[in-house]
N, C-alpha and C positions, 0 to 999 in steps of 0.2 A: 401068800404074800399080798398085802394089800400095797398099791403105789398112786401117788398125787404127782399126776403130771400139769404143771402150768403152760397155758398155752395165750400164745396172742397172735394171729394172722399167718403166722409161718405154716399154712395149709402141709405143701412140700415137705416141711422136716418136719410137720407133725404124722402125716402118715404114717414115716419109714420107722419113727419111734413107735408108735400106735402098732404099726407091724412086728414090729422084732421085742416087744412086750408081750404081745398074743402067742408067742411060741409059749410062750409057758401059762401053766394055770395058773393067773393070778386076780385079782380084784383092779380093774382100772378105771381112776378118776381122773374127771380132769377140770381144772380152775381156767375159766377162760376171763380174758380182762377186755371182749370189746370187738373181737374178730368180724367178718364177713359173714356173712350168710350162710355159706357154701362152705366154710369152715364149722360153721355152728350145728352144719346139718349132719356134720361127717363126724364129729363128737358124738351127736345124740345118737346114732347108729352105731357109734364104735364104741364108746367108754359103757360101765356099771352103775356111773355114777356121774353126773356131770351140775357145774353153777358156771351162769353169765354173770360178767359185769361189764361196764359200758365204760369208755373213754381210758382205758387204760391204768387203772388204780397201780399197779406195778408189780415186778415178781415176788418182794417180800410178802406185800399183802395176800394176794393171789395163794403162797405156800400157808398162808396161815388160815384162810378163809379154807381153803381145800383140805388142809389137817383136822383143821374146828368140825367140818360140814361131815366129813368121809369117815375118818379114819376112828376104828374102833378096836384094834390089835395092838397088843403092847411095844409092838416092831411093826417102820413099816418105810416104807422107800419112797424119795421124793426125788422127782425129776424136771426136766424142761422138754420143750418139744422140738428141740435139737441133738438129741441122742440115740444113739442106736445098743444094741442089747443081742449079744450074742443067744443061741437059746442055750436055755438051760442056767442064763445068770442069775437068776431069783433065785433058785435053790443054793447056787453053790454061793452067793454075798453071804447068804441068810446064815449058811452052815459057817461061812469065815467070821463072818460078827459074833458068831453065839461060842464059838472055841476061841475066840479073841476074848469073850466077856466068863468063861465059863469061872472064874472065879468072884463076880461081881461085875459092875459096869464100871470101865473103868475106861475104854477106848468108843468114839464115834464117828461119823463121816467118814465111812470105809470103803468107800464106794471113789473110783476116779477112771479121769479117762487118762491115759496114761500116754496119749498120742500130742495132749495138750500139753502135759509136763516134757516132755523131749522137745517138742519145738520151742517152749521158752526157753533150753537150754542151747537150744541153736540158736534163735535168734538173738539173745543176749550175751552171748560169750562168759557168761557170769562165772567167773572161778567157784564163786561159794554156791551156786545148782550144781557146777558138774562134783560139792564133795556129798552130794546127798547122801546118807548111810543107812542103806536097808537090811532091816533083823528081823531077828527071825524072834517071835512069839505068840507061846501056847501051837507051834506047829505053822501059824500063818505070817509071809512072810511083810513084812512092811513099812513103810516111809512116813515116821514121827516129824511132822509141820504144825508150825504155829496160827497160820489160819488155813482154812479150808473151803476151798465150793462145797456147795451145797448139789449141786444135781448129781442125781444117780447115786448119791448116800443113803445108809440106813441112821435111822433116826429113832430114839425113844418117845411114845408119847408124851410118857408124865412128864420125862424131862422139857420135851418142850413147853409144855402147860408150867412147868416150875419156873425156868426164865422169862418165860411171856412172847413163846413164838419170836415170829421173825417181827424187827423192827421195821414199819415202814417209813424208808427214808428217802425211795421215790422209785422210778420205772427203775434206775439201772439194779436193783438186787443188791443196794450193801449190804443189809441186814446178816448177810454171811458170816462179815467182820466181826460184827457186833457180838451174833448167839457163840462165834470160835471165842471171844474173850469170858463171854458167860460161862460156859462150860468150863474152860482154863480154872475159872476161878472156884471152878465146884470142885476143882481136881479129875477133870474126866479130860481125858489125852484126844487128840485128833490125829488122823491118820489117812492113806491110802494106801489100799491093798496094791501088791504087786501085778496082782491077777485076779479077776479078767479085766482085759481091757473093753472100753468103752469108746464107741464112735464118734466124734462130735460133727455129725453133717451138716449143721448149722456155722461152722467157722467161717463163711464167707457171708454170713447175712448183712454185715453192711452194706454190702457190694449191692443184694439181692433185695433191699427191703431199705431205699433211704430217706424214704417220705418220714419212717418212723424212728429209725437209728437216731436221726439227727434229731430228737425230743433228749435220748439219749446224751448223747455228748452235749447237749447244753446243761444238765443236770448233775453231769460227773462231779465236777468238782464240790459243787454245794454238797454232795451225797457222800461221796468219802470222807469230807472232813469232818462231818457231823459222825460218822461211822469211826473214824479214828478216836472221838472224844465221847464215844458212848459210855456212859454211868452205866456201870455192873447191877444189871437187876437179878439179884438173887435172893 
């Protein structure tokens, strides 16, 4: 399993992700957008594979420059460096995407953390998350959604190379929105597995990190809306 992890200053959640990927044998890359020093040093000693960029370019870029640079497997997994990885996840995503797909590619982004979908259904009270309906297909069991995160999914090359990667449309990662509608419209389904679940130790980085959040929330808005009116590049 080869995986592209994006990273930018978050040293702390980049370890524990950096850590709990090393349990298993895999290929690790990592797209850095501008970090520390001390960050830079701990990539080069820890990843297979590693690119700097300076000032921040943002996480769609970063997933596309890291896909471009690394990745040479017809399958391959992209993350953030706010996630954690039970061991033993590599193989078993890999085996659920490939018995999900074994009759053609038909499902993507199968990969979730599952700790993040329960607390939107807390904190929002939302009647229509709590009727979410999980099925069961080709043997794996799982939750059909119209857009999808991108960290910790598995991903096709070529497909990405056919819609043109992730759009950059600034630090916050819309680009997500944009490739869930590309796909949609190629007919390839989006999803999250039931299992395993995925850590998100990074959910408190506002808190942790607000020199740079706040570049973040000035951007939102400009960045979603341009994401909602993305032209289907197909």
């Amino acid at each position: 399993m080869q995986i592209v992890v994006t990273s930018y200053k978050r040293l702390k959640y980049l370890k524990q992700c950096v850590e709990s990927i090393r349990q298993d044998n895999v290929q690790l890359f990592i797209a850095d957008g501008g970090s520390d020093e001390e960050t830079k040093e701990y990539i080069k000693h820890n990843a297979d594979g590693f690119i700097f960029f300076e000032d921040n370019p943002g996480a769609d870029f970063l997933k596309t420059e890291g896909i471009k640079t690394f990745v040479t497997d017809k399958e391959f997994m992209i993350s953030s460096d706010d996630l954690v990885y039970p061991k033993g996840y590599s193989e078993l995503i890999l085996n659920q995407y490939r018995k999900l797909n074994v009759d053609g590619l038909k499902w993507t982004f199968c990969a979730c953390n599952m700790q993040s979908l329960e607390n939107e259904v807390k904190k929002y009270n939302n009647p229509a998350l709590h009727s979410w309906k999980w099925e069961i297909v080709n043997g794996v069991e799982i939750l059909k959604v119209v857009v999808s995160q991108v960290a910790g999914a598995i991903l096709d090359l070529e497909l990405c190379k056919f819609v043109g990667y992730f759009p950059a449309y600034g630090k916050s990662g819309y680009g997500d929105r944009a490739i869930s509608k590309r796909l949609q419209a190629l007919g390839i389904n989006l999803c999250f597995f039931r299992t395993p679940m995925i850590d998100h130790v990074g959910r408190n980085k506002a808190i942790d990190f607000p020199e740079y959040t706040a570049d973040f929330e000035r951007d939102e808005a400009v960045w979603q809306d341009k994401a909602a009116r993305d032209e289907l590049k197909c």
